[in-house]
Structure formats: C-alpha cells, structure tokens
N, C-alpha and C positions, 0 to 999 in steps of 0.2 A: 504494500500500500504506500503511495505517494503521500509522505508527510508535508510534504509543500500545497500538496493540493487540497488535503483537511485542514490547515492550516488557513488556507485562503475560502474554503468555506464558513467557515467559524468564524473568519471578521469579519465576511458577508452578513453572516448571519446576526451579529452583534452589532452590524449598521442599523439594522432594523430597530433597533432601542431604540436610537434618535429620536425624536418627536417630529422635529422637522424633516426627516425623510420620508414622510406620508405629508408633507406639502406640496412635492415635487412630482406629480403621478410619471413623469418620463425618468426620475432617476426611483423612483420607487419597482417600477417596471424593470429596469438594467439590472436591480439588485437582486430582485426574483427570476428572473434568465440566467442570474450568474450563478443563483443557490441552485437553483435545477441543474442546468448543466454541470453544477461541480459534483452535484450529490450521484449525478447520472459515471458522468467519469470513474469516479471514485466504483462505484457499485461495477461498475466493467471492469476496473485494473482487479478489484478484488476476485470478482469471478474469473479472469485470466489467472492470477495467482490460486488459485482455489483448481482450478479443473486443468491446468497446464496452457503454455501458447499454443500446443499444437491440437488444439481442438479448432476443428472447424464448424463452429454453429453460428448462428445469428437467430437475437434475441431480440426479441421487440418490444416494447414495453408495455405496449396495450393502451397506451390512452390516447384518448383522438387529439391530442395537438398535433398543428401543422408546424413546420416551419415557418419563424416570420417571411420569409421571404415569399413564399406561398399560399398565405392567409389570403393573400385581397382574390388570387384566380379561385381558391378553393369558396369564396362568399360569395364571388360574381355566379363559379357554377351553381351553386345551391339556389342564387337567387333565380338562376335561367330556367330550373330545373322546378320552382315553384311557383310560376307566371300560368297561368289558366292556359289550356290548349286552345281560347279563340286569342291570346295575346301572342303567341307563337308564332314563328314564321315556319311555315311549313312548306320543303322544296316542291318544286315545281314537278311534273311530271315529266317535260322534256328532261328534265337534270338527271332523273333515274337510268 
C-alpha cells in the first residue's frame, strides 16, 4: 500500500473540516473527486498486492458514475432518449 497516497487522502479528507470549504461548491466538488479517486487507487494497489500483478481481471465498481468528461453526452443521450416519439425525428424512408 502506497503510504503517500493514504496520506494525501486523509488531508483531503481533513479539508472537509473547514467551514468554509462548503462555501466554495467548485472546490468542494475537487475535494470529493480527489477522496474518490484516492480511496479508488488505494483499494486497486491493495487488491494488486493482495491477489498478485499477474492477475489479469478487471473490476468494476458498480456505480453509475460517469466520467466528468462524459456526463454532458451521457445527459444529452438520456435527454434524447426521453423526448415523446411525436418530438422525434424519425428517418426518412428513402434513408433506409
């Protein structure tokens, strides 16, 4: 286990004491990205150390977050995909 990387979760995590770090909802949000992804790393190096490198699995975590980088296409599809079938564009028959 990466003591640098428990280490830099834990004064993530100790930011949150702050009062005024819930003034800030965009560094509020940076802090909770950071504790997730370190909590995530962290829990991977351990199960690498725990079942060896040379395991080849892949592990998914199971919860529906997106990537940031992903959210706006994964909202627009959802929103396309719950627009009423007369608000739809539906192809043309020549197009088929």
């Amino acid at each position: 286990m990466n003591q640098q990387q428990l280490g830099e979760v834990i004064e993530a995590l100790r930011e949150l004491d702050r009062e005024n770090v819930y003034l800030d909802l965009a560094e509020l949000n940076r802090l909770q990205s950071q504790i997730v992804e370190g909590v995530r790393q962290l829990e991977f190096g351990l199960r690498r150390e725990l079942e060896g490198e040379g395991q080849d699995r892949v592990f998914v975590s199971g919860s529906d977050e997106v990537p940031t980088g992903f959210r706006r296409l994964v909202e627009e599809y959802y929103r396309e995909l719950s627009r009423t079938p007369s608000n739809r564009v539906e192809p043309s028959t020549s197009d088929r």
